[in-house]
C-alpha positions in Angstrom: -56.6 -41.0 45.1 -54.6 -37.6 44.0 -52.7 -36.7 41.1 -49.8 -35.0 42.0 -50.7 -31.5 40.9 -50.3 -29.0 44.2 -53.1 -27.1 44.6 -51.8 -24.9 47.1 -49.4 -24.4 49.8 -50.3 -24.7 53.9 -48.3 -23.4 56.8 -48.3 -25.6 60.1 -50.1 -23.3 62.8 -50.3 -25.9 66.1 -48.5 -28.8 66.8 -50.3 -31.0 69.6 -48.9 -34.0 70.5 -51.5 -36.7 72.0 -49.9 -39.8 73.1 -47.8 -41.4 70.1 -50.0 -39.4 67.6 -49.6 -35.6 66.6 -52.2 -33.4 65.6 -51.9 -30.4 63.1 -54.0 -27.4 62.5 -53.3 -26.5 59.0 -53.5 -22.7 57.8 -54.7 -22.2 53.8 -56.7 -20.9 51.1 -58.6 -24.3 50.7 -59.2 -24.7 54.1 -62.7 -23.0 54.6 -63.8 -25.5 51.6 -63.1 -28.9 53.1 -65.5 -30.9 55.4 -64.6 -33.8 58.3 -64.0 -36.5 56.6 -62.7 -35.7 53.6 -59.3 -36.7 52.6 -56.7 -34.3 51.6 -53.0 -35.2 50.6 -50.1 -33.4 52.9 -47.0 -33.2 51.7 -47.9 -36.6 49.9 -49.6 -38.1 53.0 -53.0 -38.7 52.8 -54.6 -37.6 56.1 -58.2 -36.7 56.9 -59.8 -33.9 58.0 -60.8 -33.8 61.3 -62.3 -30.4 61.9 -63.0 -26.9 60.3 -62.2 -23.4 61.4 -62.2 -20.4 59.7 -59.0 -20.4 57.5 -57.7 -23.7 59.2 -58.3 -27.1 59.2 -57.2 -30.1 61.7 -55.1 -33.5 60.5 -53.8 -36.0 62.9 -51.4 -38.4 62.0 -50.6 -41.5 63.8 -47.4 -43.3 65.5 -47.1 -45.6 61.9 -47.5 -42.3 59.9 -44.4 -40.4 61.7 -42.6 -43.3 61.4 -42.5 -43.7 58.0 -43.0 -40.1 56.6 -41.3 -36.9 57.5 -43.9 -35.5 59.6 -42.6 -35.4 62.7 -40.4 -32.7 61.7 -43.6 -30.5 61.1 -43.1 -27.6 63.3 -44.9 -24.2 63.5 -44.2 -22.5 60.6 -43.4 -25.1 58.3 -44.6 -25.2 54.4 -46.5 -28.0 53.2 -47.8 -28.8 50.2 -51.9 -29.5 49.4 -53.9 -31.4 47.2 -57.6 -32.4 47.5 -58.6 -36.1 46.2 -59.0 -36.5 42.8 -62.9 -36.3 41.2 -63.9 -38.7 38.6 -64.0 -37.1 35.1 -61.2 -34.5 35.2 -57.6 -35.1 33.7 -55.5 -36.9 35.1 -52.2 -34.1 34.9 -50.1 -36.2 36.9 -50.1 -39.5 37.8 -51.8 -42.2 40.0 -50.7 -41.4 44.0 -52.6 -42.9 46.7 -51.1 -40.5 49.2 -48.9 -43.9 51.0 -45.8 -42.7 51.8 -43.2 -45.7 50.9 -40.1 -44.1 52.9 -38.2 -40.7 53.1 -35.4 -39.4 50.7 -32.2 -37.0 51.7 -31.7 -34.2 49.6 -28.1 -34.2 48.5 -27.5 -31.8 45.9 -29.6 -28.2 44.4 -28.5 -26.6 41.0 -29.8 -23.6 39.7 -29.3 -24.1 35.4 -30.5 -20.8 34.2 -33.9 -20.3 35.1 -34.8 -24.2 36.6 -33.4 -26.0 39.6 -31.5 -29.7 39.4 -32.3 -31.7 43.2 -30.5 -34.6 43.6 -31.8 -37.3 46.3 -30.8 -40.3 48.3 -33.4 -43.1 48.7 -33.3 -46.8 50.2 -31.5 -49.0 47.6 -34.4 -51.7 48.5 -37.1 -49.3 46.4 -34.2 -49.2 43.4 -37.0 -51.7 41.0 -39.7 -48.9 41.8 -37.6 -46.4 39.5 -37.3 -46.1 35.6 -35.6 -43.4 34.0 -38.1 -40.8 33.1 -40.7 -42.5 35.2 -42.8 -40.9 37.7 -42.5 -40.3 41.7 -44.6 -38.6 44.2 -41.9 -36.8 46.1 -43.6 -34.4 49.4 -47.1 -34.6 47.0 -45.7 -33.6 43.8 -45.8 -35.7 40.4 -42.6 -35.4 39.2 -40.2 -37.1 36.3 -36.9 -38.7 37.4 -33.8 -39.2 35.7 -30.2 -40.1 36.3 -31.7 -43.0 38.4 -29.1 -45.0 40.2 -29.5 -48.0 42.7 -29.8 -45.1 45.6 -30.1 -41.6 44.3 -32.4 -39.6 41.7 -32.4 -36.5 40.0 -35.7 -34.5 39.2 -35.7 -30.6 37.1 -38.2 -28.3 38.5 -39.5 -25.5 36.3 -40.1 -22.0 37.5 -43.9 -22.8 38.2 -43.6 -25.8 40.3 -40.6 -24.0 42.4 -42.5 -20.8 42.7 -46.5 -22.8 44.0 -44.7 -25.7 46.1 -42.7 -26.0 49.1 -39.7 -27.4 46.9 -38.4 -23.6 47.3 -37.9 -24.2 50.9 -35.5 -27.3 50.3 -32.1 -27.4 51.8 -29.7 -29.9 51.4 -29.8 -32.5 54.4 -33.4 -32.2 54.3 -36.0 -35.5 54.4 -38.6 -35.7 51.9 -41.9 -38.0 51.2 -41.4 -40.5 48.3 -44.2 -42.6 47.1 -43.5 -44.5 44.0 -45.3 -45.2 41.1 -48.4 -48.0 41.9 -48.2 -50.0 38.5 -45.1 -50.6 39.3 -45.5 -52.2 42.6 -48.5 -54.4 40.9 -46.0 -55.4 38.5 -43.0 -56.2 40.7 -45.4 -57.8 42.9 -47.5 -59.8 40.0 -43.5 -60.9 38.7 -42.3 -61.6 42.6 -45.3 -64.1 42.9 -44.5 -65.9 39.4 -41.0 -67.0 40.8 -42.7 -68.8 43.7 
């Protein structure tokens, strides 16, 4: 379980592809602190660690992972975002993410209003029930607000802070991003599905 509060940024060091799978060794600050086993959200994928190294850590992520995340477009070099699992008895900054991705988004549109940025996405019209205005999405690991929501697109502001500690900087327009969407919603939609039956 995370929160959606970035701890720190990664950069992709070695891409190994085994099979259907692909294996990452992650470069970062928190690396040297994790342990095998332990499960650390990627760009809002939970993945766990396999291995330590000094300064690094290895990830691997499997054939239903790529397919349903951005992942695959890792590549040496890239920026990913990093949070370690939430401990019991801290605040909860965020909100609930499980780190289980729900589909990608397109980015369609970046503003700069004076100090903040304004990104516009694209997202499946099938998740539109999953969205409230001013509700809450995990987009690549961060906890962010929506607004504007429409049956396929969102709009999220992103202060100065979050630009400046995530890999949102690094977004281009055409880009793919990780969305996971807010779980008591799904328990609701799926509690309110089951009633009509």
């Amino acid at each position: 379980m995370f929160t959606g509060i970035i701890e720190t940024t990664g950069i992709i060091k070695e891409v190994i592809i085994n099979g259907s799978n692909r294996t990452f060794w992650v470069e970062s600050s928190i690396s040297d602190e994790l342990k095998p086993d332990q499960s650390v959200c990627h760009d809002g994928v939970c993945l766990t660690v396999e291995q330590v190294q000094t300064g690094l850590h290895k990830v691997t992520a499997i054939d239903e992972t790529l397919q349903k995340t951005r992942l695959s477009s890792w590549q040496l070099g890239s920026l990913i975002n990093l949070e370690r699992s939430l401990q019991l008895g801290t605040r909860l900054d965020g909100h609930i993410v499980q780190g289980h991705v729900d589909t990608t988004g397109i980015c369609t549109n970046i503003s700069e209003k004076n100090g903040s940025w304004v990104f516009t996405f694209d997202y499946p019209k099938k998740f539109s029930k999953l969205l409230i205005e001013k509700g809450s999405v995990c987009l690549n690991g961060i906890s962010l607000t929506v607004w504007n929501v429409k049956k396929k697109s969102f709009s999220i502001a992103i202060i100065p802070y979050t630009f400046e500690h995530t890999n949102i900087r690094t977004l281009k327009k055409g880009d793919s991003v990780n969305l996971e969407f807010d779980l008591v919603g799904k328990y609701i939609l799926r509690s309110l599905s089951l009633k009509k039956k």
